[in-house]
N, C-alpha and C positions, 0 to 999 in steps of 0.2 A: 504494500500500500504506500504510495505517495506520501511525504507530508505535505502540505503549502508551503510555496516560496515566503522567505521572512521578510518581512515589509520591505521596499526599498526607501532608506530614511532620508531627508536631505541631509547636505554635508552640517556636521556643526560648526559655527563659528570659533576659531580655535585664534588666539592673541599672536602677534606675531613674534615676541619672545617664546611661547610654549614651542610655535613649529621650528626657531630656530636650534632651540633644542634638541628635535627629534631630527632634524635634517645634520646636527653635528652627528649623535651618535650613528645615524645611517650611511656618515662620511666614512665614520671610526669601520663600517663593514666590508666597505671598499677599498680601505688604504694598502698599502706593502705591506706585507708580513708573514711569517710562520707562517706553516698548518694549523702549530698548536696555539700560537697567540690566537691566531684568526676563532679556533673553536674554544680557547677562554672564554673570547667578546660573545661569541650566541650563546655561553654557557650562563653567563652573565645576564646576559640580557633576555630571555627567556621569560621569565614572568614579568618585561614591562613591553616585550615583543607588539602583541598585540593592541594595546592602548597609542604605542607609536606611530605604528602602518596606517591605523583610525585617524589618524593625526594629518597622515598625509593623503587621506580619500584613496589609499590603495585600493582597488578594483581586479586585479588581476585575478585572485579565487575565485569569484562570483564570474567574471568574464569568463574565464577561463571553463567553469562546471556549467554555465551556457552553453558553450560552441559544443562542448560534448553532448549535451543532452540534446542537440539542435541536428547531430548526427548518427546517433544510438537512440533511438527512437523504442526498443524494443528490447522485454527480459532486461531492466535495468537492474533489479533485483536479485538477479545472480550473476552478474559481472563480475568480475574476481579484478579489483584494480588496484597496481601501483602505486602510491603515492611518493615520488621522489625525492629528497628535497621537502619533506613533509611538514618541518618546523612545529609547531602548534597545533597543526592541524584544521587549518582555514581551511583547503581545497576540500581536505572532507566531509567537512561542517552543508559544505556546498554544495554537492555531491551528493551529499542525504538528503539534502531538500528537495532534490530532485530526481529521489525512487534509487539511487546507486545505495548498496548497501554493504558490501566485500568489501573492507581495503585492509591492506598490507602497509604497512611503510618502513620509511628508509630516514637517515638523516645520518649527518655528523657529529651534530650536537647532542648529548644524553641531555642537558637542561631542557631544549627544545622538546627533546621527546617523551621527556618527564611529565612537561605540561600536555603532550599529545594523550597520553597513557589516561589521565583524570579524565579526560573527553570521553572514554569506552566506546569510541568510534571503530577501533582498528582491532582487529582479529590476531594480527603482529604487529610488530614495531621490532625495528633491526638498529645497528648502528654502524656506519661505513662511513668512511672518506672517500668521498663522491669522486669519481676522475683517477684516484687514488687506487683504491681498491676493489675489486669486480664486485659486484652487487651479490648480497650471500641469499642470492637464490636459484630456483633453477631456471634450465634452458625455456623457454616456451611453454609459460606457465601462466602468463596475465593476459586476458583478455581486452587489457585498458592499464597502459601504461602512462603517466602526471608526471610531469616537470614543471612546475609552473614558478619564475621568480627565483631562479636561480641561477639561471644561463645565462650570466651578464659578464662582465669583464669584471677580473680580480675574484671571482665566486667559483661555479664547476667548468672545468676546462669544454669545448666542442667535442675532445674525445670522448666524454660519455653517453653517445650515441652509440656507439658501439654497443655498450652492456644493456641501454632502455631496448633496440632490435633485437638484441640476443633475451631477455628475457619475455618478449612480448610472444604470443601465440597465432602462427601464422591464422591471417583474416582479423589478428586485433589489432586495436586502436594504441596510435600514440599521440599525447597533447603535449604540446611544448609553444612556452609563450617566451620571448626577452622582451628587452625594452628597445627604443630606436631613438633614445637623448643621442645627442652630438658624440656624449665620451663614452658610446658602447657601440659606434658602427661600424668598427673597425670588428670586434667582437659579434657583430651581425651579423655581417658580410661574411667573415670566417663559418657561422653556422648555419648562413642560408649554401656557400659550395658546398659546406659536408650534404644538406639534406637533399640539394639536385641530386650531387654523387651517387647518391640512394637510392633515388628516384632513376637517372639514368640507370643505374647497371638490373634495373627489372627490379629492387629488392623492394618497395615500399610506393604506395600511391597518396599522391596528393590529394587529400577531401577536401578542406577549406584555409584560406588564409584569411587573415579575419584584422586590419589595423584598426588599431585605437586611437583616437588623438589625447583623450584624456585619460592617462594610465592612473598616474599618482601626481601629484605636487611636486615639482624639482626639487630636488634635494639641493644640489646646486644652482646658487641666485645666477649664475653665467649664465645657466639654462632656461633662467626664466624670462620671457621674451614681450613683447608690448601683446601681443596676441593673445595670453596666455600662459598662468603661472604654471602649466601640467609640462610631463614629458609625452609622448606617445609611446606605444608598443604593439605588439601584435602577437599572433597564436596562430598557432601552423597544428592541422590533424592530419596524420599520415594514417593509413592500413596497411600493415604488411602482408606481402603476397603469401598468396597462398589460400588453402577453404577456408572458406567463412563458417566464424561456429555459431 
């Protein structure tokens, strides 16, 4: 059974010291560093995660459990799916709203996944260095495989396409959204050749590509432009070849 989508709220008026705030520590996510600095910072920041993203009108979960549900029309309720990159647990929150009920996840962060685990959304919950280390699951096992919000520059490398195809089931779904700010197109452009390559060599078919103008709120004030204080992004849903289940 369905539950109802959860209202959609207007944005809150939020002070321009509070977002500066949240757009310093969203900087501290992107900067140089370790592996291991990098997953102190989301170890840390994990229980104020979600009040921050609010902050900046992130949109990407909600968009992102859209485009799929706008393409999996059917048996949403026993999809068996990925969540990559899972953090907190937004995309499944999203997900649920929308008759998806199976998930798995992944992440780096045990903070992140600690506040996931409270949710009782997830059936597993793993812990891996994205890019890092191979996904500890098996070959052609998800129906519907989620990256949403972590493909960006300085976060999970383009190489982890390899492991989201390799653990997908052929005929299933993958979602994968970045951003397209000025200082991730470089990082774009790198993972739209990987996913022609894919597309070329017969392995995976293109469903939908889907741009957003209003992702989130720049994080960075360079990026924010008389037009508009947002970045854009976009969401690519591929099928990999093969029966559909």
């Amino acid at each position: 059974m369905y539950k109802p989508h959860p209202p959609l709220c207007p944005p809150v008026a939020v002070n321009s010291t509070r977002l500066q705030e949240v757009r310093d520590v969203i900087a501290s996510a992107h900067k140089d560093c370790t592996p291991s600095e990098k997953l102190q910072f989301y170890n840390q920041w994990a229980n104020q995660y979600e009040e921050d993203v609010t902050v900046l009108e992130y949109k990407a979960p909600r968009l992102a459990a859209e485009a799929l549900a706008s393409v999996c029309t059917v048996n949403r309720d026993s999809r068996l799916v990925l969540d990559v990159a899972c953090g907190t647990g937004l995309v499944a929150e999203q997900l649920q709203h929308r008759g998806f009920l199976l998930f798995h996840g992944v992440d780096g962060s045990t903070g992140m996944l600690e506040v996931a685990k409270k949710k009782q959304l997830y059936q597993e919950l793993r812990q891996c260095m994205l890019g890092k280390d191979s996904l500890p699951f098996g070959s052609e096992k998800y129906d519907v495989v989620m990256i949403v919000g972590a493909l960006s520059d300085g976060q999970v490398p383009v190489s982890v396409l390899s492991e989201l195809f390799r653990v997908t089931k052929p005929g299933g779904l993958m979602c994968l959204t970045t951003r397209s700010n000025i200082s991730n197109l470089q990082y774009k452009a790198e993972l739209e050749e990987a996913l022609t390559d894919l597309q070329n060599r017969g392995l995976w078919e293109q469903i939908l590509v889907q741009e957003v103008e209003q992702w989130e709120i720049a994080v960075s004030e360079k990026e924010v432009t008389q037009k508009s204080d947002y970045i854009p992004g976009v969401i690519y849903i591929y099928r990999k070849s093969g029966a559909y289940e």
